[in-house]
C-alpha beads as a LAMMPS data file, in Angstrom:
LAMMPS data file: protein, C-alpha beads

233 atoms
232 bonds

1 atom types
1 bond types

-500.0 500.0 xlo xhi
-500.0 500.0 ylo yhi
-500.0 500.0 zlo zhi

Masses

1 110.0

Atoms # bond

1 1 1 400.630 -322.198 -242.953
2 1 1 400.521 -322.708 -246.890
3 1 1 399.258 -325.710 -248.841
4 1 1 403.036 -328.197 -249.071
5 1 1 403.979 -328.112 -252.465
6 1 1 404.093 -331.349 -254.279
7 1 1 407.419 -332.049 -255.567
8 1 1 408.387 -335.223 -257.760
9 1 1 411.916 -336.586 -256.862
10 1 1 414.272 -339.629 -257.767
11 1 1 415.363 -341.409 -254.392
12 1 1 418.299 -343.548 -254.967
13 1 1 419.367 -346.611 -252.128
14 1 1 421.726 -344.786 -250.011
15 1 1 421.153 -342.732 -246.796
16 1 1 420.576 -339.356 -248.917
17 1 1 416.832 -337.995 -249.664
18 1 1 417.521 -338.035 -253.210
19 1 1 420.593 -339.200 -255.199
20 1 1 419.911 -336.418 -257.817
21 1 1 422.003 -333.047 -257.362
22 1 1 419.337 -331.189 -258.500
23 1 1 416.476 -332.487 -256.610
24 1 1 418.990 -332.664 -253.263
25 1 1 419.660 -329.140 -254.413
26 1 1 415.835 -328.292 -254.216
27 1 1 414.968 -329.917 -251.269
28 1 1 417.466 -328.154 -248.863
29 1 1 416.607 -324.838 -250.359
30 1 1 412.815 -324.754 -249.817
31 1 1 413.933 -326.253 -246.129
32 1 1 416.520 -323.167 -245.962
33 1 1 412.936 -320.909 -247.376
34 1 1 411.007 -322.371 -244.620
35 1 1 408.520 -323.567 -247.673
36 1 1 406.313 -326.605 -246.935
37 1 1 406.317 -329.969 -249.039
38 1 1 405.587 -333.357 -250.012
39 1 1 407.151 -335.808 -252.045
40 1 1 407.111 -338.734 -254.629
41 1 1 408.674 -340.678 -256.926
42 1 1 407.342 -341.196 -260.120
43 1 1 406.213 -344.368 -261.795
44 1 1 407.470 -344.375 -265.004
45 1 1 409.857 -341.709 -266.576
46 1 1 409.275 -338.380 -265.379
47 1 1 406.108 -336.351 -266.892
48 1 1 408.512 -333.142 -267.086
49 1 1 409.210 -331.202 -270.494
50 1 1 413.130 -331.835 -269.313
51 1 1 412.283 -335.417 -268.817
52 1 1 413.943 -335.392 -265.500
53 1 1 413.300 -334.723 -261.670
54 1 1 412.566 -332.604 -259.730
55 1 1 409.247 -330.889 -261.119
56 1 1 406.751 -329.604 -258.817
57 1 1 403.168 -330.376 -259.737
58 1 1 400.594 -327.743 -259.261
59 1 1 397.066 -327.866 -257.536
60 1 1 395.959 -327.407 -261.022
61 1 1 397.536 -330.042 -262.569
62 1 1 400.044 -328.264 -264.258
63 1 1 403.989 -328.667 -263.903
64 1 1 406.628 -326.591 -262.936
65 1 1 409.999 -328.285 -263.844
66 1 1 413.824 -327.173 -263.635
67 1 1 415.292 -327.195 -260.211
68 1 1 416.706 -322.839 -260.687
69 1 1 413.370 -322.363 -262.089
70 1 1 411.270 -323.790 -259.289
71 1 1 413.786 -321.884 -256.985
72 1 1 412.869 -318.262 -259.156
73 1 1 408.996 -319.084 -259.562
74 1 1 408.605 -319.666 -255.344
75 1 1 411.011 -317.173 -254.308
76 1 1 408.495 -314.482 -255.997
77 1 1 405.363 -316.507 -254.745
78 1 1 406.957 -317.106 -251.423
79 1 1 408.747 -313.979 -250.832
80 1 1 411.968 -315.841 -249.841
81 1 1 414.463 -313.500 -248.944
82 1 1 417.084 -315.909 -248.413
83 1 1 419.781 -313.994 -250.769
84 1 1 418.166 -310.654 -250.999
85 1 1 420.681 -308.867 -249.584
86 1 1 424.028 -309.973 -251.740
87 1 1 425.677 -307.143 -253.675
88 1 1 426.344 -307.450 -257.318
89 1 1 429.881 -309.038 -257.171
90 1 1 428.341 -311.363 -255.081
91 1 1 425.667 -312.501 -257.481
92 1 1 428.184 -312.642 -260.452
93 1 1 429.975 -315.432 -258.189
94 1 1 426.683 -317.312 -257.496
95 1 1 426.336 -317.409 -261.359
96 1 1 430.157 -318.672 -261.552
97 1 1 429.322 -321.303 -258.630
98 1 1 426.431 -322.701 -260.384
99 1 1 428.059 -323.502 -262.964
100 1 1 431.268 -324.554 -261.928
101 1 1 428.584 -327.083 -259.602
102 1 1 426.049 -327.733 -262.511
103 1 1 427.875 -327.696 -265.642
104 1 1 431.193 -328.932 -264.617
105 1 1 431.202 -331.221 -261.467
106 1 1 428.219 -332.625 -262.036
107 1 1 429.324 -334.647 -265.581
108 1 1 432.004 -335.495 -263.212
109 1 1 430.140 -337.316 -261.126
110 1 1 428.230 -338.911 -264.088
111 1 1 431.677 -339.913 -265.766
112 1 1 432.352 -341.674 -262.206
113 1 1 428.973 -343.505 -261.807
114 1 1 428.161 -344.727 -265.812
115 1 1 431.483 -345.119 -266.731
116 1 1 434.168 -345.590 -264.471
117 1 1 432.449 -347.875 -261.791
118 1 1 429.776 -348.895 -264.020
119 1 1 429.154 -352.511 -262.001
120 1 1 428.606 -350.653 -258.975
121 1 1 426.199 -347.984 -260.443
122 1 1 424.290 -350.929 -261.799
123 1 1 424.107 -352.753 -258.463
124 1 1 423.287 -349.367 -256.497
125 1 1 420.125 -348.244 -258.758
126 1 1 419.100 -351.435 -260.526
127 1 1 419.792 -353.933 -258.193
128 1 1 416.393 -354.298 -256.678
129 1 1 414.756 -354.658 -260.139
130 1 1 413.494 -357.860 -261.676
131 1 1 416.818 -358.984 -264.298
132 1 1 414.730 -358.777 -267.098
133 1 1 414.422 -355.301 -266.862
134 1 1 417.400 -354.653 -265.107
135 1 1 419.239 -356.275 -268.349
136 1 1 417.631 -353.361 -270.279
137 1 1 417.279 -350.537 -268.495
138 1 1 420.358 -349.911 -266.997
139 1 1 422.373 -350.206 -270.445
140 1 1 419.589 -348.169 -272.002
141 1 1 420.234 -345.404 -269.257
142 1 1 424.101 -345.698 -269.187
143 1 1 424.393 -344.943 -272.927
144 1 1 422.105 -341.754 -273.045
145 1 1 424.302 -340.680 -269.991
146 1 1 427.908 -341.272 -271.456
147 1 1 425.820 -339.644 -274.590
148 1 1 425.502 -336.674 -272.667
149 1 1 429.034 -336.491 -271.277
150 1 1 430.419 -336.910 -274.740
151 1 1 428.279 -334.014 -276.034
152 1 1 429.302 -331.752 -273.341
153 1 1 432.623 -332.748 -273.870
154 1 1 434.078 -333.909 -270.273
155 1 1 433.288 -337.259 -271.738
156 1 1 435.905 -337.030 -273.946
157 1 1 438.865 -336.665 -271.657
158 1 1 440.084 -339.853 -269.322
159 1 1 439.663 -340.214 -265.873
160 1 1 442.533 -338.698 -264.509
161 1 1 441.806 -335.319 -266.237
162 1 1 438.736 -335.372 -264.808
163 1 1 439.477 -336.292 -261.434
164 1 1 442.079 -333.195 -261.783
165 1 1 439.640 -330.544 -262.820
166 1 1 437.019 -331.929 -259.964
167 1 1 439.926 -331.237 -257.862
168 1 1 440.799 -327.923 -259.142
169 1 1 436.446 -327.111 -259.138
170 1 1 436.466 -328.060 -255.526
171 1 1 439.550 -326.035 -254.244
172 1 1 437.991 -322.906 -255.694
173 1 1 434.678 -323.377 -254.315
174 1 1 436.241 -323.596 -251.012
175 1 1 438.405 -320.178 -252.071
176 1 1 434.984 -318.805 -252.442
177 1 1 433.817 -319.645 -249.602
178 1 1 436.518 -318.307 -247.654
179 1 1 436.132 -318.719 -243.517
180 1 1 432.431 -318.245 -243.702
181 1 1 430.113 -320.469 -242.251
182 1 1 428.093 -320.438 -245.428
183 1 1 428.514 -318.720 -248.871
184 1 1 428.280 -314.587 -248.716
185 1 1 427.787 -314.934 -245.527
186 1 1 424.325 -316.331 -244.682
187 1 1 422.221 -319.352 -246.144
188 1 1 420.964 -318.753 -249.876
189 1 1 421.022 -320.978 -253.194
190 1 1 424.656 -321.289 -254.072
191 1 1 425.021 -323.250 -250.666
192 1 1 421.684 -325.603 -251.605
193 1 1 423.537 -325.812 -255.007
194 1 1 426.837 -326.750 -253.923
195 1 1 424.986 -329.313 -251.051
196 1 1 423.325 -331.222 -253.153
197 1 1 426.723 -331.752 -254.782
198 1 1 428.808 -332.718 -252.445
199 1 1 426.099 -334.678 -250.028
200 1 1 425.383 -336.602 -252.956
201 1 1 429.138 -337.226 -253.558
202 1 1 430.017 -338.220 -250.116
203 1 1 426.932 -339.909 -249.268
204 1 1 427.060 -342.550 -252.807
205 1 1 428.361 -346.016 -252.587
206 1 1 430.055 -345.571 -255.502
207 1 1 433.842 -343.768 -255.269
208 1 1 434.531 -340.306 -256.862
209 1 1 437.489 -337.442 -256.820
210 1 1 434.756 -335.354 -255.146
211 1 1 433.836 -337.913 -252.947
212 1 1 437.605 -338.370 -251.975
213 1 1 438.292 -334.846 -251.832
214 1 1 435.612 -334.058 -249.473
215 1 1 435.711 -336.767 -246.510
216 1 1 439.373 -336.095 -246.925
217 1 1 438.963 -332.747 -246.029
218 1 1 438.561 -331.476 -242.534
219 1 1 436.845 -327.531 -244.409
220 1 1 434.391 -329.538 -246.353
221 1 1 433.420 -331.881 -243.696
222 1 1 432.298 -329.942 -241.239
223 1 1 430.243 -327.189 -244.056
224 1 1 428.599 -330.277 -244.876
225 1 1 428.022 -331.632 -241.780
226 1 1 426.491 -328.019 -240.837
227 1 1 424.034 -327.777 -243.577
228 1 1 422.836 -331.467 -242.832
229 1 1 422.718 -331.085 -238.935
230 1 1 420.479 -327.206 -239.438
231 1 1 417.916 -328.518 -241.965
232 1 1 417.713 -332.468 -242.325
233 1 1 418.121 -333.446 -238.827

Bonds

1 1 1 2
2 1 2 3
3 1 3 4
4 1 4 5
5 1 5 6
6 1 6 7
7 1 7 8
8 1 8 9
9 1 9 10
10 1 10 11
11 1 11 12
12 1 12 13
13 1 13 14
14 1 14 15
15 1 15 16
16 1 16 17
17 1 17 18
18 1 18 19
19 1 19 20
20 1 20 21
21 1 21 22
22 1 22 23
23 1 23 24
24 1 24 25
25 1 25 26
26 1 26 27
27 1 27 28
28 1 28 29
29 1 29 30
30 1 30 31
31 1 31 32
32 1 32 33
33 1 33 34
34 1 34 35
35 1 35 36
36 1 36 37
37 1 37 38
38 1 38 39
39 1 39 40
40 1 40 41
41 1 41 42
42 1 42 43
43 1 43 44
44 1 44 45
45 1 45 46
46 1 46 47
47 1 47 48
48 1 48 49
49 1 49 50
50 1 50 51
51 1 51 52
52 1 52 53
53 1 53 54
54 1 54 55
55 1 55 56
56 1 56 57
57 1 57 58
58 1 58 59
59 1 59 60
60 1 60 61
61 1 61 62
62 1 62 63
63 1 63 64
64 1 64 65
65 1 65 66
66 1 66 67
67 1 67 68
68 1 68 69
69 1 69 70
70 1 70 71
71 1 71 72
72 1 72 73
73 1 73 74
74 1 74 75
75 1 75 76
76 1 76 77
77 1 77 78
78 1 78 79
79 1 79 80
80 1 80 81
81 1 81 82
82 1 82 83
83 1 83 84
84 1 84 85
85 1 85 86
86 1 86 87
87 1 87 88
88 1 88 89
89 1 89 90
90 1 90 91
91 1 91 92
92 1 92 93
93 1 93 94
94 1 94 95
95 1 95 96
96 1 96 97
97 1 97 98
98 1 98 99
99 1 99 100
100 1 100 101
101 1 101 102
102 1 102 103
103 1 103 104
104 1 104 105
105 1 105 106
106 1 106 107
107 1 107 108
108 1 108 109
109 1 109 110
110 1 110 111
111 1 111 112
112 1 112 113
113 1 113 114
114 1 114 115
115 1 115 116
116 1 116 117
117 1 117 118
118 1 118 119
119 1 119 120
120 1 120 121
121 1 121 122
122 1 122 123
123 1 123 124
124 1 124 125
125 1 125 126
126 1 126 127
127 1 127 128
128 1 128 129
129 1 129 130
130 1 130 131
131 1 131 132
132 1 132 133
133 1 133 134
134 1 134 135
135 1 135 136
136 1 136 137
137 1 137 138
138 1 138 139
139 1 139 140
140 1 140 141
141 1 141 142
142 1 142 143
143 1 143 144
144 1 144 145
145 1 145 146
146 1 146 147
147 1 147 148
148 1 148 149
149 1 149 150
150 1 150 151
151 1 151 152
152 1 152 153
153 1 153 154
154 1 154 155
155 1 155 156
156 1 156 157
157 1 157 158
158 1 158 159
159 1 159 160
160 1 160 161
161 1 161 162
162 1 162 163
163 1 163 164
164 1 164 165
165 1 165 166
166 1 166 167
167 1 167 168
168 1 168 169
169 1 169 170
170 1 170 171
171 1 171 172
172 1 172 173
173 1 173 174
174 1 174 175
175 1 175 176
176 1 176 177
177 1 177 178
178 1 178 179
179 1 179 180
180 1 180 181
181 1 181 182
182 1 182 183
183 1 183 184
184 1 184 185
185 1 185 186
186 1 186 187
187 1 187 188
188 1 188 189
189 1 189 190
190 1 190 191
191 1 191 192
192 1 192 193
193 1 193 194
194 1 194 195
195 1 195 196
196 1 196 197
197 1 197 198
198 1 198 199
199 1 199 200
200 1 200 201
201 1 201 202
202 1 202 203
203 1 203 204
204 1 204 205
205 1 205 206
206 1 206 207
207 1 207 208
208 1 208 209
209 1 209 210
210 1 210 211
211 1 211 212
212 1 212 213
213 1 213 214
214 1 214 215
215 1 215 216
216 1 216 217
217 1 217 218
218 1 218 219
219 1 219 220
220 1 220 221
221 1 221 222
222 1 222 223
223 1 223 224
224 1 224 225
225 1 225 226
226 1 226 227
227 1 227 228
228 1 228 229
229 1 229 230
230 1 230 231
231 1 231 232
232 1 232 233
């Protein structure tokens, strides 16, 4: 049995390991790899050259950051074989789910947690923090996240655009899916990709489209339920 790898995550208040996409996104795929790990949060910002979680940190120090990256560096050190077998239509779509997942729904979900239910965000992942901070912190982070919206432009459009398009992102990921039990056919990245999502979504205190969308729906429920009930129970 290999050394666990030591990954760095950000763990949020509600009953989800992380409340990060990406690092819920990492997690269930080296669970789905069979790859030992550990984990912490760090104190501090993260020491990543993306300046976010998850980064794995090496035996030597070193880090390796960038959830897809991580995922590409083990899969060659690991031998994972998890999606060896899809054809080359199949990996154009796992390119198209990513970022329908990673570029798209994910400022979604941002939009929904630093702008539209701001008070609740702030309660959720500052609420345990003395007010001092708390009182500059949590504007601090809300602003470089609305930043970020803005600049990818999703930020730009009101809520009920959004909400539409999450809705629209959602049904075709389900299209994709089809009546398979997992994408393609068998575990691989694009359903660790699209967990991480939508756990995250349905899991968080704080209301969504996605969030609606998916306890509202009988397909969604019961994919998720299946991923959670095979590697985190």
């Amino acid at each position: 049995m290999p050394e666990p790898i030591h990954v760095v995550i950000m763990k949020g208040s509600w009953p989800v390991p992380s409340e990060s996409p990406a690092c819920l996104k990492l997690l269930t795929w080296l669970r789905m790899a069979g790859i030992p790990y550990v984990t912490s949060v760090p104190k501090g910002p993260p020491k990543s050259k993306t300046g976010k979680a998850p980064y794995v940190v090496r035996p030597d120090g070193t880090l390796l950051d960038d959830s897809s990256v991580i995922m590409e560096v083990l899969t060659t050190e690991y031998g994972v074989t998890l999606d060896a077998e899809r054809t080359e239509a199949q990996r154009a779509s796992m390119v198209l789910a990513q970022r329908t997942v990673e570029s798209h729904l994910y400022f979604a979900g941002l939009l929904a947690r630093w702008r539209d239910h701001w008070p609740l965000t702030r309660d959720a992942y500052f609420g345990q923090i003395p007010k001092p901070i708390r009182l500059v912190v949590g504007p601090l982070i809300r602003r470089q996240a609305l930043r970020q919206a803005h600049g990818q432009g999703l930020g730009r459009r009101p809520p009920d655009q959004v909400d539409a398009e999450v809705l629209a992102d959602l049904e075709a990921l389900d299209c994709l899916r089809g009546d398979d039990d997992f994408y393609f056919g068998s575990p691989g990245v694009t359903d660790a990709i699209v967990y991480g999502a939508l756990e995250n979504a349905r899991a968080c205190p704080i209301p969504s489209a996605a969030q609606r969308a998916v306890t509202e729906s009988d397909r969604w429920m019961r994919y998720l339920d299946r991923i959670k009930t095979r590697w985190w129970t």
